[in-house]
KEPAKE-817258 format. One line per field, with one value per atom (N, C-alpha, C): residue number from 1; z, x, y. Coordinates in steps of 0.1 Angstrom, whole numbers. Layout:
n	(NUM;...)
pz	(Z;...)
px	(X;...)
py	(Y;...)
//
This chain:
n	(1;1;1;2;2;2;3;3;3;4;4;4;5;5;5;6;6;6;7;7;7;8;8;8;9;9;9;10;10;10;11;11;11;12;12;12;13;13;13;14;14;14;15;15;15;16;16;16;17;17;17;18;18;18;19;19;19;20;20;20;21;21;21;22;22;22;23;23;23;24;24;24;25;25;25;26;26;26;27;27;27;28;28;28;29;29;29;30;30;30;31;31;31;32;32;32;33;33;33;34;34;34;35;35;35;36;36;36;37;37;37;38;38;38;39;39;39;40;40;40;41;41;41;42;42;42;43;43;43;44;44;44;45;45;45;46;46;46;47;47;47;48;48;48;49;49;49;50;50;50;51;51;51;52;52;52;53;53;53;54;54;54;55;55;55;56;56;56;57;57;57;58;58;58;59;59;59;60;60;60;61;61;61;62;62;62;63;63;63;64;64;64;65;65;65;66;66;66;67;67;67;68;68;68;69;69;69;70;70;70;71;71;71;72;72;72;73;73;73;74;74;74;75;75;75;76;76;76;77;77;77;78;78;78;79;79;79;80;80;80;81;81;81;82;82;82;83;83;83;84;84;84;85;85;85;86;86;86;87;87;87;88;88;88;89;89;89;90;90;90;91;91;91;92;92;92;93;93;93;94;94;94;95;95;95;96;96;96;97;97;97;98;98;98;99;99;99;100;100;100;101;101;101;102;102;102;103;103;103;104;104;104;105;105;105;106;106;106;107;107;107;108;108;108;109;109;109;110;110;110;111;111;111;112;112;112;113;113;113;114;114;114;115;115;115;116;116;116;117;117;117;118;118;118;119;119;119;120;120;120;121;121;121;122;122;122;123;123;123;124;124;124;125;125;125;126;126;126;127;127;127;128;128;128;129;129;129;130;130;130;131;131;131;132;132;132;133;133;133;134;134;134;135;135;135;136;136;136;137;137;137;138;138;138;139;139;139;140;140;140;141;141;141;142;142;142;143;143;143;144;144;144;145;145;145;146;146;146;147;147;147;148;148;148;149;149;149;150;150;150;151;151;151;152;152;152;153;153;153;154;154;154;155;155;155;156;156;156;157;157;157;158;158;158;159;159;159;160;160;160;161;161;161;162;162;162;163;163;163;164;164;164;165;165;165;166;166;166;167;167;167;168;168;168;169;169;169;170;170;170;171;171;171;172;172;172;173;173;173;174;174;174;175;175;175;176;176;176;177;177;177;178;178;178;179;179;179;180;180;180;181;181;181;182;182;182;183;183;183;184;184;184;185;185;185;186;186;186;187;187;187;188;188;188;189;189;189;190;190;190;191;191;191;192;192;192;193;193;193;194;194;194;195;195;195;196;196;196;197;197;197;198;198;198;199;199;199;200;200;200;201;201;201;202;202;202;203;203;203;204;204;204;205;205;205;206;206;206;207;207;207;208;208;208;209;209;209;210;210;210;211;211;211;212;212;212;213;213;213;214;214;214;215;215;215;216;216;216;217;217;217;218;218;218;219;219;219;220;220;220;221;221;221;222;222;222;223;223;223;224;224;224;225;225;225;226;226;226;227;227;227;228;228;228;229;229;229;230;230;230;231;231;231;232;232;232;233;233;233;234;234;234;235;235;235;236;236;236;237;237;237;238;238;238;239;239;239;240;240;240;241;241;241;242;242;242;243;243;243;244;244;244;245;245;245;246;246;246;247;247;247;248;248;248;249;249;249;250;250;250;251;251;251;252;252;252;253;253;253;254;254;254;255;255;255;256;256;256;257;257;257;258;258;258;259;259;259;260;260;260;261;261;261;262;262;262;263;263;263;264;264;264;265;265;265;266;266;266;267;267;267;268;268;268;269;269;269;270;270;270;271;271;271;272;272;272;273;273;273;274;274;274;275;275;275;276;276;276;277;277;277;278;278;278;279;279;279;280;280;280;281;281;281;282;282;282;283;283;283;284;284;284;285;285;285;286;286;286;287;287;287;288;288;288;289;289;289;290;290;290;291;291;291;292;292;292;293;293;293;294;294;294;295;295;295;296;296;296;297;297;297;298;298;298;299;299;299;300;300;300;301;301;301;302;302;302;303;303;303)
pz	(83;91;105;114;125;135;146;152;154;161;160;147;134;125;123;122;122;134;148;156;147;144;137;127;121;110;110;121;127;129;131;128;120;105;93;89;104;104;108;125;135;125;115;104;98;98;86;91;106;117;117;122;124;111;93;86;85;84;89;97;107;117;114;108;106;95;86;72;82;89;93;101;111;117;110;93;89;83;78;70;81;97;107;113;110;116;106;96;80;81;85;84;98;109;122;116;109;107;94;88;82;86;98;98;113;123;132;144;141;146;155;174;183;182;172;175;163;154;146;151;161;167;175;183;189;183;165;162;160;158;154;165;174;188;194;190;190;180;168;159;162;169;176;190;201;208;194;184;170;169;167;164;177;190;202;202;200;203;193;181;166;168;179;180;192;205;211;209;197;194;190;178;174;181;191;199;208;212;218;209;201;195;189;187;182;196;205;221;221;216;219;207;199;188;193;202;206;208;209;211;227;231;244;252;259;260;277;286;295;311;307;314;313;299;293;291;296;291;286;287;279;272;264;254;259;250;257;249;251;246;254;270;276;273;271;259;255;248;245;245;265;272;277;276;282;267;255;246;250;253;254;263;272;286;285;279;276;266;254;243;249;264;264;274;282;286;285;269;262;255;258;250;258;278;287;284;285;285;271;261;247;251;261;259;272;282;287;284;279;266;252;248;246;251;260;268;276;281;283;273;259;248;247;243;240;250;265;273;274;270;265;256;245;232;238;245;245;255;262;271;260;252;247;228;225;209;202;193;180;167;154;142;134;123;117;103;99;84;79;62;51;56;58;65;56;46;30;32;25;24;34;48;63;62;61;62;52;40;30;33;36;41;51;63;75;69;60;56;50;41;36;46;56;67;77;74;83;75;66;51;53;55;56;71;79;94;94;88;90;79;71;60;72;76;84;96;106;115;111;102;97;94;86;82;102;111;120;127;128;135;130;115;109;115;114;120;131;141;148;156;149;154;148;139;138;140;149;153;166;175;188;193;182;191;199;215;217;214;211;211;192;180;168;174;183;185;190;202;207;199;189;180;171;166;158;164;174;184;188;190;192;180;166;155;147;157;151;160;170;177;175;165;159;149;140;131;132;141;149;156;160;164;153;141;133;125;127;122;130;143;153;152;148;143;131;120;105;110;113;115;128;135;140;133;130;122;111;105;92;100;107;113;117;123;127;119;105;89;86;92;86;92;107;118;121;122;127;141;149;163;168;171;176;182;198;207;204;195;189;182;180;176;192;203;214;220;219;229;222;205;198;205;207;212;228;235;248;247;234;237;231;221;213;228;236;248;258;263;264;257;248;235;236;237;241;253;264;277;279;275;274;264;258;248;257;261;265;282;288;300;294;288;279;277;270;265;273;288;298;306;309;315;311;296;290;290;295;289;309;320;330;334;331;330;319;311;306;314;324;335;340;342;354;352;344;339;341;333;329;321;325;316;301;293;280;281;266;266;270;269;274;257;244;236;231;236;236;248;259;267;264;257;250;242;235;222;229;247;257;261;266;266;258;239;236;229;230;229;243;253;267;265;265;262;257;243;236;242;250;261;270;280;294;294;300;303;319;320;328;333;323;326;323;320;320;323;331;340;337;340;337;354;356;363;367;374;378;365;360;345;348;346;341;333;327;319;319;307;312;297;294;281;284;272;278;259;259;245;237;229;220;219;232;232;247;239;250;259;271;282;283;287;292;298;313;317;328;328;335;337;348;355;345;341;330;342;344;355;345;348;337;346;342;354;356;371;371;365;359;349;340;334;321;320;313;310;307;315;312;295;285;270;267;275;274;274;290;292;282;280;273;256;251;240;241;248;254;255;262;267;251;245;232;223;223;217;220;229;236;240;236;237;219;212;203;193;200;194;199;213;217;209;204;199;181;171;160;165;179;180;182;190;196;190;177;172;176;182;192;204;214;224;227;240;248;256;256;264;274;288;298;304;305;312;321;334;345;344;344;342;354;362;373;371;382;383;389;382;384;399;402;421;432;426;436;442;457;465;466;462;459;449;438;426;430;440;443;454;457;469;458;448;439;438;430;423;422;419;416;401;394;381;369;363;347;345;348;342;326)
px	(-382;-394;-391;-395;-390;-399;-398;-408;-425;-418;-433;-443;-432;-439;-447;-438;-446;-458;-460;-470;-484;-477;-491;-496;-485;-492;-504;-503;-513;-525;-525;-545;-547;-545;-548;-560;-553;-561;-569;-571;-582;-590;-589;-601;-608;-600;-607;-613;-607;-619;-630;-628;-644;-654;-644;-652;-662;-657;-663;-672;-668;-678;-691;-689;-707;-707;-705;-708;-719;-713;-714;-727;-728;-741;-753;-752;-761;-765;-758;-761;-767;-763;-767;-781;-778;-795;-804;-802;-811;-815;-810;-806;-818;-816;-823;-841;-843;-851;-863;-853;-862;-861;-860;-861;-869;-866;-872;-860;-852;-842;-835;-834;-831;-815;-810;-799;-792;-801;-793;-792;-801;-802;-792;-786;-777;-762;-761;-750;-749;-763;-760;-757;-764;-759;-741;-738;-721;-713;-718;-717;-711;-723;-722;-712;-710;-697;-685;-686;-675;-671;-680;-677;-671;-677;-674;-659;-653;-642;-632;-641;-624;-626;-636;-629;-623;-624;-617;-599;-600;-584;-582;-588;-584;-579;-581;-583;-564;-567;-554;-543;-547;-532;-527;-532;-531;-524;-528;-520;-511;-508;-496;-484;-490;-477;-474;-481;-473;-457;-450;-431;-438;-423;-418;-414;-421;-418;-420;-413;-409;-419;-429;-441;-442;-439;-437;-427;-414;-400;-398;-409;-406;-423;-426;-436;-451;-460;-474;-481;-468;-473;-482;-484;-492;-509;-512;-524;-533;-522;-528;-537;-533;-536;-553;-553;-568;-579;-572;-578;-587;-575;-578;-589;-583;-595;-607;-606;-621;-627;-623;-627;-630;-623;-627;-640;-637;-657;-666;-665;-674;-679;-672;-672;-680;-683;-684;-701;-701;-713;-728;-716;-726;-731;-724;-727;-736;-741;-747;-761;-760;-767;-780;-770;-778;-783;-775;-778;-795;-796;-809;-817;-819;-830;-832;-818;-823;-832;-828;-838;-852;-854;-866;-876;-868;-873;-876;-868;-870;-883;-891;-897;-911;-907;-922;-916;-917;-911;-918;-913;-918;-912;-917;-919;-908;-901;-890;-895;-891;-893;-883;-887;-874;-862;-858;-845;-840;-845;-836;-822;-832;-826;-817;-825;-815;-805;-801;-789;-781;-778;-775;-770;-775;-769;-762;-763;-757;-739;-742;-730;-722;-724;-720;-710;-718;-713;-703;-703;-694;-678;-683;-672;-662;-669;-664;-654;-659;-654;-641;-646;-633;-624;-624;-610;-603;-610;-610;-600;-601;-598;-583;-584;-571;-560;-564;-553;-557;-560;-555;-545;-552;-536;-526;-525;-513;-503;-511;-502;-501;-512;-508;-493;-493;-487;-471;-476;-459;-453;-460;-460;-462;-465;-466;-476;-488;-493;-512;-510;-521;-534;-533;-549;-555;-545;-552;-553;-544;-550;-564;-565;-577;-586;-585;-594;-599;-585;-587;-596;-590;-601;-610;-617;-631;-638;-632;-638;-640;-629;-630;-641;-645;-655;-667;-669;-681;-681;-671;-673;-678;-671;-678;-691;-693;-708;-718;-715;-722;-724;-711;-712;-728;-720;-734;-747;-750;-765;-769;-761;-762;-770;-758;-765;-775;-782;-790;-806;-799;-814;-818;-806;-809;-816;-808;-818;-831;-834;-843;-858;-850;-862;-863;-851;-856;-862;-858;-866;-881;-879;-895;-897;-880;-881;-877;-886;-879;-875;-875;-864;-850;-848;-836;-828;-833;-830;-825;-829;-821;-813;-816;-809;-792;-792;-779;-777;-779;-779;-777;-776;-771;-757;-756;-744;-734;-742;-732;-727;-732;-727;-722;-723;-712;-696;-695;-681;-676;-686;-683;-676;-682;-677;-665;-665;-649;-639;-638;-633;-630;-636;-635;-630;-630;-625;-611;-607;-588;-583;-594;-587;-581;-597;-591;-581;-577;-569;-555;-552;-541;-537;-551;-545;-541;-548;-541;-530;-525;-507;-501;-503;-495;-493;-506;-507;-499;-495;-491;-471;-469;-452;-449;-460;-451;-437;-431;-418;-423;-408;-414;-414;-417;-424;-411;-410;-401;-392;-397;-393;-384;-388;-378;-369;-369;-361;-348;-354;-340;-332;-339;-330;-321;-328;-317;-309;-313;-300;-290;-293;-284;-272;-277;-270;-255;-265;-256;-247;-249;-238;-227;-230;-220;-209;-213;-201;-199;-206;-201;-192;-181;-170;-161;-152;-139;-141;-139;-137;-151;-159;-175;-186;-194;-205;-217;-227;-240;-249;-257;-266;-277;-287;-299;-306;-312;-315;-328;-336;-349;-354;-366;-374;-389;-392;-408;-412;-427;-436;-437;-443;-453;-456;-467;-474;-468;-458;-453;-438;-433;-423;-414;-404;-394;-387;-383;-376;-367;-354;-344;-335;-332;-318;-312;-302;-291;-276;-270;-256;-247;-235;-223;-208;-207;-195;-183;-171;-161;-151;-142;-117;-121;-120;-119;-104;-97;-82;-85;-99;-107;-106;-105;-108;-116;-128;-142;-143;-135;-136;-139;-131;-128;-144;-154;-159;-176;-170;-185;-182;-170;-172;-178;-177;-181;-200;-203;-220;-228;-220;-228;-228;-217;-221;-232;-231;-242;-254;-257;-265;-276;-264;-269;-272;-262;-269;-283;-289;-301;-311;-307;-318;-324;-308;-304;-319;-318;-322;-337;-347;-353;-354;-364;-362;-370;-367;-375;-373;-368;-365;-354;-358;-349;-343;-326;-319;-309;-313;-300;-291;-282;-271;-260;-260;-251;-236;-228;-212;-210;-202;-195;-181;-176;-162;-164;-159;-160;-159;-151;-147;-148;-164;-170;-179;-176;-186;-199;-205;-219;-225;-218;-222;-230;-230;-238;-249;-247;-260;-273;-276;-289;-294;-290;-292;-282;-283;-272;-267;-258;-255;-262;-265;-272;-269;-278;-278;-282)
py	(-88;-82;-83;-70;-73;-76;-86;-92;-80;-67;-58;-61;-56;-59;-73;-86;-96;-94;-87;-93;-82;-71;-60;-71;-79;-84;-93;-100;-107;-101;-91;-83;-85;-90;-89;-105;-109;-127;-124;-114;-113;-105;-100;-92;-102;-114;-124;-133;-129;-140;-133;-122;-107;-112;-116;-107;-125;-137;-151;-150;-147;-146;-142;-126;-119;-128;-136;-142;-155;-158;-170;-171;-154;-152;-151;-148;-141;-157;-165;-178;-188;-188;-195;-194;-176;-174;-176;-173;-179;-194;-201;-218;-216;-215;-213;-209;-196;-188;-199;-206;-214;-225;-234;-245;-247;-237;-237;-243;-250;-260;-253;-258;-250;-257;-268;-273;-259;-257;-246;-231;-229;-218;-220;-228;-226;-224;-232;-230;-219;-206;-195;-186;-191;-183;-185;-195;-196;-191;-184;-173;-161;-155;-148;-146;-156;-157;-152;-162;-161;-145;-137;-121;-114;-117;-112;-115;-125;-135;-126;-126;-123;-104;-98;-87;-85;-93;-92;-99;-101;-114;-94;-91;-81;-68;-62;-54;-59;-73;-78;-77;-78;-81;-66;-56;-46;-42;-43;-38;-47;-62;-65;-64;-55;-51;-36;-34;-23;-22;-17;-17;-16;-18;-18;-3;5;19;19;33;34;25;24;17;-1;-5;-17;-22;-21;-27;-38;-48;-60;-61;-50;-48;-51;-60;-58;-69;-82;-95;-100;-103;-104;-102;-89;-87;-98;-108;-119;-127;-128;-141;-133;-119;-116;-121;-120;-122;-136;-146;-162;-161;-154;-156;-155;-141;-137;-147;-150;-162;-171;-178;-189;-187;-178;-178;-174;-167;-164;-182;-186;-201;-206;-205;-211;-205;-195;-187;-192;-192;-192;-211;-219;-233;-234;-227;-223;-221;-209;-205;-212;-225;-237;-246;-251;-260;-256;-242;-237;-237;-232;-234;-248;-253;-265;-276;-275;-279;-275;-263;-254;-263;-262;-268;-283;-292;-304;-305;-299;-300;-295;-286;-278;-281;-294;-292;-286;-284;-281;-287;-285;-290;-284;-292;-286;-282;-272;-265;-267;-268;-264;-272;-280;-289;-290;-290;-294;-279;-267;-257;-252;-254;-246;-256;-269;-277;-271;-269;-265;-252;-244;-232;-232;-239;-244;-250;-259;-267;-256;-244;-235;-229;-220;-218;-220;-234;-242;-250;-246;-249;-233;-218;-213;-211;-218;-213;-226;-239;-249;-238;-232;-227;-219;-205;-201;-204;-215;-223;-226;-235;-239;-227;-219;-207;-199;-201;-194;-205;-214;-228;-224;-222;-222;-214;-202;-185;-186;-191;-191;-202;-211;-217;-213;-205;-202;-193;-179;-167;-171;-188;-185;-178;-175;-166;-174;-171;-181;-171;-156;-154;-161;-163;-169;-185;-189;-205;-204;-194;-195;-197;-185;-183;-192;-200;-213;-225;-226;-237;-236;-220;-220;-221;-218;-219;-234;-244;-255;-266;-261;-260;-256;-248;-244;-255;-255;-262;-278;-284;-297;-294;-280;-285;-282;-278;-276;-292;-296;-309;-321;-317;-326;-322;-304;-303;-308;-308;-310;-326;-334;-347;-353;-343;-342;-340;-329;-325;-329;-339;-346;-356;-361;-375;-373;-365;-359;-358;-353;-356;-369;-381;-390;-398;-400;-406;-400;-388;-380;-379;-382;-383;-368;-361;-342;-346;-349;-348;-347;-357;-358;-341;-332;-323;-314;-314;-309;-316;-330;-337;-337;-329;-328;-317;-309;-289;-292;-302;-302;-312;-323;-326;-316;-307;-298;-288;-283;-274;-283;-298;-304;-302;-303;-305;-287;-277;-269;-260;-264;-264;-268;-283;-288;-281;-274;-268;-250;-247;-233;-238;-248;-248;-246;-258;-256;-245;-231;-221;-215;-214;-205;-208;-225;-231;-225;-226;-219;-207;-200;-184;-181;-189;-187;-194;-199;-205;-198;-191;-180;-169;-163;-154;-158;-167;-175;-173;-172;-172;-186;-199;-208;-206;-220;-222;-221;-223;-226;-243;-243;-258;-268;-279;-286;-292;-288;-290;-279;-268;-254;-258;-264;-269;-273;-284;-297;-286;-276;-269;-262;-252;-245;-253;-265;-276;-280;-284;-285;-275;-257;-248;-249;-247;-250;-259;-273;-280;-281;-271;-270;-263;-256;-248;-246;-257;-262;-275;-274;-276;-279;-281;-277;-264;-254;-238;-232;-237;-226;-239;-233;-233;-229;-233;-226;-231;-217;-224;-213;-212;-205;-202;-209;-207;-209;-202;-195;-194;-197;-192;-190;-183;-181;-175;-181;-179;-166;-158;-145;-142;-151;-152;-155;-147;-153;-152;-145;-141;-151;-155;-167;-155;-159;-151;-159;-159;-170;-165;-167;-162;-171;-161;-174;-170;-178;-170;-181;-172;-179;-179;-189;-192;-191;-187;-185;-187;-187;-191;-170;-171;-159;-151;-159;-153;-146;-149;-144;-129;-120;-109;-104;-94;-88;-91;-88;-88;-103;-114;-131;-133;-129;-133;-124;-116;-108;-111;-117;-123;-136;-143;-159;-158;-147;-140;-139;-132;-126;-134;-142;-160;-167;-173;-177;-173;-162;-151;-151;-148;-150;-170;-176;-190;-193;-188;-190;-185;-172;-165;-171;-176;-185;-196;-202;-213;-214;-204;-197;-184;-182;-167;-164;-149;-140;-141;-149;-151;-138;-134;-127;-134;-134;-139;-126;-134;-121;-132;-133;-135;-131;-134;-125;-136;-125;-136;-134;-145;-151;-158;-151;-163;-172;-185;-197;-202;-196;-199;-193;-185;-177;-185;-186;-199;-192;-179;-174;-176;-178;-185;-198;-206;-221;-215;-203;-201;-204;-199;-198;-208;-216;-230;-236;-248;-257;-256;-261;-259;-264;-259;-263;-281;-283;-298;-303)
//
C-alpha cells in the first residue's frame, strides 16, 4: 500500500470518531435530561466539541491524502496540524463553557433526578468513547498521524471526565451534598483546559518545522555512521516533521577522484537505507568534494 493510500485510509477512523461521537451526544444528553446534573450536562456539552473535532479530523485528513501536485510539491500533510489546532480550542472553549454552568448551578442549585438510570447510561457512553480512544492511539501512532492523536486525547479526556462526573454525582446521591455536583464540573474544565493547551502547543511546533523526534535522530545517526569515514563526510543535515511525513537532508562529502556514477551510487544507498529505516521519510542529499573549503562554510560536519 502506498503511503497516499495508507493516509486516505485513515478517514475511515475520523468516521468512527463522527459516528461515537453523535452516539455519545444522544446517550449524554439523555443521562443530563434525566437527572438534572450540570456535571453531566457538561460531559454532554464536551460531546458535542467531540463531533465538531471528528469532523474537522475528517475534513483534514481527506486534504492531507491529497498527492503532491504543481502548487503542493511536497503534498498537503500539513492539513493536519489545523485539524489539532482547531480540536484543541475547541477543547479550550467547551471547558470554558462548563466551567460557566457549572458556576451557575453552584450559586442557584438544584435537585438531582433518576441518578440511578442517567449514571448507567452515562457509563455506557463512556465505555464507548474509551474503545474508540484507544483504536485512534493505535493508528495513530503508527501512521504518525497528529490529527487521530488529537482526536484520541481529546476523547480520552472525555472519557476521564465522564469518569469525575460518574463519581461525582454518585457521591452526590450518597452524601446529599449538591454543591458537590459543580464543584466536579469546574475541576472537570480544569483537566480540560490542560489537555487542549498540549494539543494546540503541538499542532504549533509542527507549524513551526520542528525537527523530528530525537529518537528518529539516533536511527539518522546510526545509518550515517555506517558510512562516514576517511573518504566520506556528512554535514548540514536538516530535518523537519510535517505531520506524518519525515524530511531529511544533507551535504555527502566524497575524494573529489570519485566519479559522478562512484558518488550517485554511494547517494541512493544512503538515500534509501534512511528511508528502510524511517518509512516514509523523504530524503535529499547534495554530493560535495571532499576538499572543497565551501563545503565547511554551512555547518560543521555531521557529528
Amino acid at each position: 500500500m502506498t503511503v497516499a493510500n495508507k493516509r486516505t485510509n485513515l478517514t475511515r477512523y475520523a468516521w468512527l470518531s463522527v459516528a461515537v461521537a453523535i452516539l455519545t451526544i444522544g446517550l449524554k444528553s439523555t443521562a443530563y435530561f434525566l437527572t438534572g446534573s450540570v456535571g453531566l450536562l457538561s460531559d454532554a456539552l464536551e460531546s458535542i466539541v467531540n463531533l465538531v473535532g471528528a469532523l474537522m479530523a475528517l475534513a483534514m485528513l481527506t486534504i492531507a491524502a491529497r498527492p503532491a501536485d504543481k502548487n503542493h510539491a511536497y503534498g498537503h500533510n500539513k492539513a493536519e496540524y489545523f485539524s489539532s489546532g482547531v480540536e484543541g480550542t475547541l477543547i479550550l472553549i467547551a471547558a470554558a463553557s462548563i466551567a460557566f454552568t457549572a458556576v451557575e448551578r453552584l450559586i442557584n442549585p438544584k435537585p438531582l433526578e433518576q441518578i440511578g438510570v442517567g449514571l448507567i447510561v452515562s457509563v455506557v457512553a463512556s465505555a464507548a468513547n474509551l474503545f474508540v480512544a484507544l483504536v485512534l492511539r493505535r493508528v495513530g501512532k503508527q501512521y504518525n498521524s497528529i490529527t487521530l492523536t488529537a482526536d484520541s486525547k481529546h476523547l480520552m479526556t472525555d472519557v476521564w471526565t465522564s469518569v469525575g462526573v460518574i463519581v461525582g454525582v454518585g457521591l452526590v446521591a450518597l452524601i446529599r451534598w449538591q454543591p458537590l455536583d459543580s464543584i466536579v464540573a469546574i475541576l472537570v474544565a480544569i483537566n480540560i483546559i490542560n489537555t487542549g493547551y498540549k494539543i494546540v502547543k503541538d499542532s504549533v511546533s509542527g507549524l513551526m518545522d520542528s525537527s523530528i523526534s530525537s529518537e528518529d535522530l539516533k536511527v539518522v545517526d546510526g545509518v550515517l555512521k555506517t558510512h562516514e569515514g576517511q573518504e566520506i563526510k556528512f554535514h548540514a543535515l536538516r530535518t523537519r516533521q510535517s505531520a506524518s511525513v519525515k524530511f531529511i537532508s544533507m551535504h555527502v562529502l566524497v575524494p573529489p577522484a570519485w566519479t559522478v556514477e562512484d558518488g550517485h551510487k554511494l547517494v541512493n544507498q544512503i538515500e534509501e537505507e534512511l528511508r528502510n529505516a524511517l518509512p516514509g521519510c523523504t530524503v535529499l542529499t547534495h554530493l560535495e568534494p571532499l576538499n572543497d573549503p565551501s563545503s565547511y562554510d554551512e555547518m560543521d560536519f555531521y557529528q
